[in-house]
C-alpha positions in Angstrom: -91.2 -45.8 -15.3 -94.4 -47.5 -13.9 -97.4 -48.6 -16.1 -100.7 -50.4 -14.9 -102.8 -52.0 -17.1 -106.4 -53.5 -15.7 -109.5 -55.0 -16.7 -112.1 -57.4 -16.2 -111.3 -61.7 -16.6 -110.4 -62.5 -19.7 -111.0 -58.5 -21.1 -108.5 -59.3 -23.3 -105.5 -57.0 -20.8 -102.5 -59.5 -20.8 -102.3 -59.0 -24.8 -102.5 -55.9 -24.7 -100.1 -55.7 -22.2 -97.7 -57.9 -24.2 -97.9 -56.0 -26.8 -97.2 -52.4 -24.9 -94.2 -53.7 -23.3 -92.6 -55.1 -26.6 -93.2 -51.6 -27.8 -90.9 -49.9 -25.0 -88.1 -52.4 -25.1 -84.8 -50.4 -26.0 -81.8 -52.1 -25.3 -82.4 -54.2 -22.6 -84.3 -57.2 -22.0 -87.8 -58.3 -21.7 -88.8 -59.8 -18.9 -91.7 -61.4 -17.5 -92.2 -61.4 -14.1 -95.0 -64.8 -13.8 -96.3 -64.7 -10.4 -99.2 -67.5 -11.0 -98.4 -70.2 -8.3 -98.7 -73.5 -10.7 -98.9 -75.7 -7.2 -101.4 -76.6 -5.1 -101.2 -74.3 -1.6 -98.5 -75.2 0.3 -97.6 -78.3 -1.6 -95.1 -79.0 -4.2 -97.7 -81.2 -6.3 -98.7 -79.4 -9.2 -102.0 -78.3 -10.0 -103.5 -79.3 -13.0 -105.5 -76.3 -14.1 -102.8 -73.8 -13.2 -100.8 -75.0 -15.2 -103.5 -75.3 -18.1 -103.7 -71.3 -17.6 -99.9 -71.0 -17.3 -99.3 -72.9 -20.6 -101.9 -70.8 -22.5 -100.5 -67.7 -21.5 -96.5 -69.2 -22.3 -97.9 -69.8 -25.5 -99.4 -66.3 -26.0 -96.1 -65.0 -25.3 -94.1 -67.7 -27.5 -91.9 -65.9 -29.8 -92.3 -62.8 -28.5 -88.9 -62.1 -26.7 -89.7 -62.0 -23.2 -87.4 -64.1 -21.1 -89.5 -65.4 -18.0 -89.0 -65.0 -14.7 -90.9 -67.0 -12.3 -91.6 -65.2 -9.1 -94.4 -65.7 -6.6 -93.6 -63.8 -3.9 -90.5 -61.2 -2.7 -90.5 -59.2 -5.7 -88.1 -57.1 -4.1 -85.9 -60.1 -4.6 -85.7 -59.7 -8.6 -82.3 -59.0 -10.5 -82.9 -56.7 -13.5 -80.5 -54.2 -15.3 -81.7 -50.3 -15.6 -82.4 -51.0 -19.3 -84.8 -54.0 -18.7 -88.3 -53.6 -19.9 -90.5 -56.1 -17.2 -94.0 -57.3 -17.3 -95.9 -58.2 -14.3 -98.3 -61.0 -14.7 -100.1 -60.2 -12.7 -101.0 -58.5 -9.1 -103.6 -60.8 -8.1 -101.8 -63.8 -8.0 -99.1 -61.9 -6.1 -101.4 -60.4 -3.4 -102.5 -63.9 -3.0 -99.2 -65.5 -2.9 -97.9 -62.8 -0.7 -101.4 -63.4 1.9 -102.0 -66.7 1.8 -98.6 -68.8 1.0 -97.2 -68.5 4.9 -97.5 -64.6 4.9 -94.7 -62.9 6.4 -95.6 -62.2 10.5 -93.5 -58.4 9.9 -94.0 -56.9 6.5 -93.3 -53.0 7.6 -95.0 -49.9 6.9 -93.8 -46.4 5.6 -97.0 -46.0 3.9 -100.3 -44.6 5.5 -101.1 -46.2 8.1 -104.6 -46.8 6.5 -103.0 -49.0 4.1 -102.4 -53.0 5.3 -98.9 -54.4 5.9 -99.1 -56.2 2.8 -100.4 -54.0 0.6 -97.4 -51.5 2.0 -95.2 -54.2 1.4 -95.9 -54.8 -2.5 -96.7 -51.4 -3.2 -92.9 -50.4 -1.6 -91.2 -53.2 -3.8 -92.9 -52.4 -6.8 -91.8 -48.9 -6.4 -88.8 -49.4 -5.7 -88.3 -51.8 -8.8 -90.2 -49.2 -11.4 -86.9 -46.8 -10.2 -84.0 -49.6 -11.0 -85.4 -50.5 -14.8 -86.6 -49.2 -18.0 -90.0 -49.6 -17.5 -92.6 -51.8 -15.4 -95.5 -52.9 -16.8 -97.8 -54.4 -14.1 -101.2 -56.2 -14.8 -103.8 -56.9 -12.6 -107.4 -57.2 -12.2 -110.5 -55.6 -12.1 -112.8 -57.4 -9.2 -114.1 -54.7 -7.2 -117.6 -54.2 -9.8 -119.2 -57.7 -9.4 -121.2 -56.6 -6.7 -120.3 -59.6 -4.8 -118.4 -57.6 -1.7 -121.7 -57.9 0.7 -121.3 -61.7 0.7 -117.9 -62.4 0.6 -116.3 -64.2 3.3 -113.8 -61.9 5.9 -110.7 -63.6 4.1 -111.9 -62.9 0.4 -112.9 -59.0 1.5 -109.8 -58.3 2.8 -107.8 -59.5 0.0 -110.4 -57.6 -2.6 -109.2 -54.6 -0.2 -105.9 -55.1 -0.3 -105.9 -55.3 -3.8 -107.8 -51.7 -4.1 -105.2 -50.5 -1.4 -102.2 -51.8 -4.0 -104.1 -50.7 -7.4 -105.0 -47.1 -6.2 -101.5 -47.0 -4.5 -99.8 -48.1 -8.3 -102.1 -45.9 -10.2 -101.3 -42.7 -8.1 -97.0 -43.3 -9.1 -97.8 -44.9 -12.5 -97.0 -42.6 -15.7 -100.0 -44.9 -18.0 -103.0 -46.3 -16.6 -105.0 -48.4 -19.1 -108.5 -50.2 -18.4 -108.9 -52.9 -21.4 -112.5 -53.4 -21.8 -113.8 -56.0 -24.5 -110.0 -56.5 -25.9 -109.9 -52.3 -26.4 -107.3 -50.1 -24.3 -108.8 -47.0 -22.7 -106.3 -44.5 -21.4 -107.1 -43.7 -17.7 -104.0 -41.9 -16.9 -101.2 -40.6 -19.4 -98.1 -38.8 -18.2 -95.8 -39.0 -21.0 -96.1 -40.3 -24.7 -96.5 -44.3 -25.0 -93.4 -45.7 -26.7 -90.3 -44.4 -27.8 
């Protein structure tokens, strides 16, 4: 089953979204699907203040169970077992990773035709991987009300489109939807009774 939780920087969403998957872990595993690319582009030098922001959020997650899973692009690509609960952290850096770290020249589409290549291509694998697991819990990011669109530059409006196309897309298949505003969930959508 398919969960999306969103919200603003720092709104206080990959807690709560911690906490929410550790609440619908049955048998399986929990795993947590890290998608924040702790190099500089298209280097293998590290980057210092990634990997500030990765630590913090390793040790938000210390002792809570989650084995990681370090996975920047090709989701698709992930091994789970149907009893897995996994946590994406999060869709922004994958959108990013998937556009800008030599993007794939043929990424399909069986989506509407309105929606890009990549955004198809994430939305297809995600999909896909909410059928073969427990439950997916995806994060991602809230960056389409800082009224900043109008003076964007062409490469930062299409990704801040892309990642509407992949949000909407989620949220349409997704059971929960949950905006965390100010560190407080607020149920968008609910199909079926959080937890067990």
């Amino acid at each position: 089953m398919l969960h999306i939780v969103y919200g603003g920087s720092a709104s206080g969403k990959s807690s709560y979204a911690e906490s929410f998957a550790m609440s619908l872990q049955g048998e399986g595993r929990l795993l947590y699907i890290a998608t924040m690319y702790p190099y500089k582009w298209n280097t293998t030098e590290i980057d210092p203040e990634t990997m500030q922001r990765i630590e913090r959020h390793r040790a938000m997650r210390a002792d809570k169970g989650f084995d990681t899973v370090e996975c920047y692009r090709h989701v698709e690509h992930i091994v789970a077992k149907r009893q897995d609960v996994l946590l994406l952290e999060c869709m922004s850096n994958l959108l990013a990773n998937e556009m800008y770290l030599e993007p794939d020249s043929n990424a399909g589409s069986d989506m509407a035709e309105t929606m890009s290549p990549v955004s198809n291509k994430i939305v297809q694998a995600l999909i896909d991987l909410s059928t073969r697991v427990q439950e997916l819990v995806i994060v991602t990011n809230d960056v389409f009300s800082d009224g900043g669109s109008l003076t964007y530059d062409e490469s930062t409006r299409e990704y801040v489109k892309n990642l509407a196309e992949i949000n909407c897309a989620l949220a349409r298949e997704a059971a929960t939807v949950t905006e965390v505003v100010c560190g407080i969930p607020v149920i968008v959508k609910k199909n079926h009774p959080m937890g067990k």
